[in-house]
Residue, then its C-alpha position, 0 to 999 in steps of 0.5 A: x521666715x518669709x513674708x506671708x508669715x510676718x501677718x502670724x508673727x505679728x499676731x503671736x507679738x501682739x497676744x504675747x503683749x496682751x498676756x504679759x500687760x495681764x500678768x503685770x496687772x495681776x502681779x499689781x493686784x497683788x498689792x489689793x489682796x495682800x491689804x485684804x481689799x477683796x471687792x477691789x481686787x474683784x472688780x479689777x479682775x474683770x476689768x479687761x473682760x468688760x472692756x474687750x467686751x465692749x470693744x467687740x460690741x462696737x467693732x461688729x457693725x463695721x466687721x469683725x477681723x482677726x486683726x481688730x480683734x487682737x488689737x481690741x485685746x490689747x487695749x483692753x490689756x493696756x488699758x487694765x494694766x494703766x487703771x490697776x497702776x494708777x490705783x496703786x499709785x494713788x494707794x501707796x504712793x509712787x513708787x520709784x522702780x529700783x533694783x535690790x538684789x537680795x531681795x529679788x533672789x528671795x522673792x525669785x526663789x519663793x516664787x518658784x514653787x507657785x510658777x513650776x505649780x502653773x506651768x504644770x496646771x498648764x500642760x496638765x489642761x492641755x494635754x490631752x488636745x494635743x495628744x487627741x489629734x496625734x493619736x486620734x483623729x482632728x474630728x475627735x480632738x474638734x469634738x473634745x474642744x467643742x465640750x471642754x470649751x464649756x468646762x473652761x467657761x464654767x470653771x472661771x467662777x472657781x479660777x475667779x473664787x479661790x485666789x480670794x480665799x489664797x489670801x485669806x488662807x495665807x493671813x492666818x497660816x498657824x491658826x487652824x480654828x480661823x482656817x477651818x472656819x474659812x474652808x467651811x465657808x469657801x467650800x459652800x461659795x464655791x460648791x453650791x454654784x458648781x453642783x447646780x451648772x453641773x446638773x443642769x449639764x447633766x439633764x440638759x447638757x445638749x442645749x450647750x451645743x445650740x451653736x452646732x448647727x451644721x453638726x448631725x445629731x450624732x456629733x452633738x450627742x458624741x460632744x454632749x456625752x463628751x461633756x458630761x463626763x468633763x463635767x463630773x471632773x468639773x463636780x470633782x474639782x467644786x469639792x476639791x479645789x479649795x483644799x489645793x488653794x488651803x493646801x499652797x497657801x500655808x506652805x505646801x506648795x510642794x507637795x502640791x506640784x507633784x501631785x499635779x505632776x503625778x497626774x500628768x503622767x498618769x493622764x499622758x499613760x492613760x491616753x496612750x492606751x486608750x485615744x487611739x480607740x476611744x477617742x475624746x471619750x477616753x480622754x474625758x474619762x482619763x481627766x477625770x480619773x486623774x482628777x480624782x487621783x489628785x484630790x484623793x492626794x489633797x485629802x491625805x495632805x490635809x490630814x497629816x499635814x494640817x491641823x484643820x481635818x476634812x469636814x466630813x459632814x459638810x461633804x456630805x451635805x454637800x454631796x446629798x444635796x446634789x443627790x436630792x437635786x439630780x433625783x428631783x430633776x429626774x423626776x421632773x423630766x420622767x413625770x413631763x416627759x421632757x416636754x417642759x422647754x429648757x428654761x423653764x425647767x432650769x428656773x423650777x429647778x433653780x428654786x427647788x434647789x434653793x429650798x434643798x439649800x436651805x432644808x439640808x442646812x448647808x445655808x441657814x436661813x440668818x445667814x440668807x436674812x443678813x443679805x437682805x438690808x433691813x433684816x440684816x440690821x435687826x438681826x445685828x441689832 
């Protein structure tokens, strides 16, 4: 390697450390939701967002470089890593680092599963990159980035949701009563929110792409379309998602990977076929057919294998409530002919779907009242 490479070296050491100070931070973490101290752990969780975030906003006015950013990073990283050890230290105590062989062999053996389950969730995400610009073209495999960059954002609300209810699976693992009552409310937190972004995707999907400015027309309508089919995956998983995390929580993590394993081979077989023609369409498409294929396994999963059952009606309340949403939003883009600016539909939209919220029952109006302080305590009183 000779000298003009080092500056890239450098970068990928720096990123690397970054990662692995999150990872140690996130492993730190562990200790908070395994004491149940959720709004903690929450709030550490963002930490390194908030910070990175900060840094940048100080680092514009005097130019933002490649070199500054990843040096903003990785203090954020070690800033996050310093802050969740100093709050372990404080709740448990110093801890004196000691090596206990048996004990890191058990705990390296029942990790297993859950890292293979990673890495697999890994190359299953980015596969079809990789596999665009090979078979396709650089130009589709830019147009697919362009559409699922959203698709990620979008999908750390769950990323961020369902390791919360991972805990809580995991403190009630023979009690299917608890478990159900848990599924029934983590389903609801992490659908409702979903259903609406998705929607919007759906019937404004073009306003994601305001940035594209130097793209035609016909590249931000390649990359729309290309979004929303991504998004009926992200439609898919706010269903789904949650019964993965019940499902390897409660010792089942096995079964888990390969499903998840199945589906990259079935992605890699589809892309095959049909990216050298279709292009980044095809291979939203062919995500979506395996995310459809690994949550069909999720069921089958959770009914033999469980005691808990699929709750039915309450797919079903979820799934007409996003039918009434869509159908309302048609409706109002029919009736205005799409005069009515973005945001303005959005918050109309946002409102409509409160009340179809509370009238299919999927919230009840107690449950809303509770959130508000002082009919909060009347009620309890």
């Amino acid at each position: 390697m000779g000298r003009p490479d080092l500056p890239r070296r450098a970068v990928a050491e720096a990123l690397g450390t970054a990662l692995l100070l999150a990872q140690y931070a996130q492993f730190l973490r562990g200790t908070l939701q395994v004491r149940q101290q959720f709004k903690t752990d929450a709030v550490l969780s963002v930490v390194e967002k908030f910070v990175l975030l900060g840094a940048v906003l100080l680092i514009i006015p005097i130019g933002l470089t490649e070199w500054r950013y990843v040096g903003a990073r990785l203090g954020a990283a070690l800033l996050t890593a310093a802050l969740t050890y100093g709050l372990m230290t404080r709740l448990l105590g110093r801890v004196r680092p000691r090596w206990h062989g048996p004990t890191a062999g058990r705990a390296l053996r029942a990790s297993l599963p859950f890292a293979l389950m990673a890495l697999l969730y890994g190359v299953n995400e980015r596969i079809d990159m990789v596999m665009l610009e090979r078979l396709a073209s650089p130009t589709e495999a830019g147009y697919y980035a362009g559409a699922y960059r959203w698709v990620d954002a979008v999908m750390m609300y769950a990323w961020t949701v369902l390791p919360l209810f991972f805990a809580r699976f995991a403190s009630v693992p023979r009690d299917a009563v608890a478990q159900r009552q848990l599924l029934w409310f983590g389903q609801r937190v992490l659908t409702l929110p979903l259903l609406f972004v998705v929607a919007f995707v759906f019937f404004r999907g073009e306003n994601l792409f305001w940035q594209f400015r130097h793209s035609t027309p016909a590249e931000v309508a390649h990359m729309t379309l290309t979004a929303q089919i991504l998004f009926v995956n992200v439609l898919v998983h706010a269903f789904f998602a949650i019964y993965s995390t019940l499902l390897t929580s409660t010792g089942h993590e096995r079964a888990v990977s390969g499903l998840v394993a199945g589906s990259i081979v079935l992605n890699v077989g589809l892309n095959l076929v049909f990216l050298p023609r279709y292009g980044a369409l095809a291979a939203a498409v062919d995500t979506l057919v395996c995310a459809v294929a690994v949550s069909g396994g999720y069921l089958v999963l959770l009914g033999r294998r469980t005691a808990v059952g699929i709750p039915g009606r309450l797919l079903a309340r979820l799934l007409l409530a996003f039918g009434l949403l869509c159908g309302t939003w048609f409706l109002l883009q029919y009736g205005l002919n799409r005069q009515l600016s973005w945001w303005l539909e959005s918050g109309a939209m946002a409102a409509v779907f409160g009340l179809i919220v509370l009238g299919t029952g999927l919230v009840k109006r107690e449950e809303f009242e509770q959130l508000l302080p002082k009919r909060g305590k009347e009620i309890k009183n």
